[in-house]
C-alpha positions, 0 to 999 in steps of 0.5 A: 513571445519567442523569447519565452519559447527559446527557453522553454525549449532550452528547459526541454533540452536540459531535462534527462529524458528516460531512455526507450528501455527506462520508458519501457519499463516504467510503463510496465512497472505501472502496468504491472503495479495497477494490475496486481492491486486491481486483481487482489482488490477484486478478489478480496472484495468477492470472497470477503467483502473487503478491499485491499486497503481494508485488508491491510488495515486488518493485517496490520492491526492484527500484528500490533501490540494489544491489536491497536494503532494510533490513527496517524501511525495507521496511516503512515504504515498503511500508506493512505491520508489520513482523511482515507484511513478515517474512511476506511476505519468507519467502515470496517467499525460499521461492520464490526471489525474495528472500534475507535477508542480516545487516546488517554494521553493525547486527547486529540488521538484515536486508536484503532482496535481490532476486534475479535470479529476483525480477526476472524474476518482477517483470518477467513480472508487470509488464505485465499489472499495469500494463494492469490499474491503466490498465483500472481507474483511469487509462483511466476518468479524463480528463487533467484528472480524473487531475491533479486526482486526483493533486493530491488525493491529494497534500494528503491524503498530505502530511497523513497523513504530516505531521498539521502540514502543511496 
């Protein structure tokens, strides 16, 4: 029994522990990330009736060729499974922003479709989402703090995207 508490704590010794300040700021990196998507959900679902997902799936359809996306690329540039995605889409289909239709060339495959009600919803949310994302990130940031962040979270996508990028 000891034995195994030696190397546990041997492990524990071995692992590269953040720093004060690493912590600090990987709990502030959560706090403020929770925060943001909290407040925009919040606000999109009192003035539109739409969550912030729902409102990405409408961007995103919206700037598609021909308005529409397979599911699974919807999915992945959403950045939720696709049991989620299903969810979400069968929502916004019931309320007439979105149809589902079989994909030809693949009979498994589904596309979604923005329709045009979809689009006059998106374009009546817009506005206030964008004062919103400038009242809560970009108009608390100065020009170079916005570059700076955005080159930041540009290492940290390609990363995450590509773990061999560096």
């Amino acid at each position: 029994m000891e034995r195994e508490g030696v190397s546990t704590m041997a492990a524990m010794d071995a692992v590269n522990w953040l720093t004060e300040e690493e912590q600090r700021l990987w709990r502030s990196f959560l706090t403020v990330n929770s925060l943001l998507q909290e407040r925009l959900d919040r606000d999109l679902r009192r003035r539109n009736g739409l969550t912030l997902v729902e409102y990405g799936i409408l961007v995103h359809l919206f700037e598609a060729e021909g308005r529409r996306m397979r599911m699974r690329t919807l999915a992945e540039t959403v950045l939720v499974s696709k049991s989620r995605l299903s969810h979400q889409v069968a929502r916004l289909e019931r309320d007439g922003y979105v149809r589902r239709e079989d994909c030809v060339e693949d009979r498994r495959g589904f596309w979604a479709v923005l329709t045009d009600k979809g689009a006059e919803v998106l374009r009546a949310a817009a506005p206030g989402h964008v004062a919103q994302v400038r009242e809560y990130l970009f108009g608390r940031l100065t020009d170079e703090q916005t570059a700076q962040l955005r080159d930041i979270l540009a290492v940290l996508e390609r990363g995450l995207r590509d773990p061999t990028a560096h």
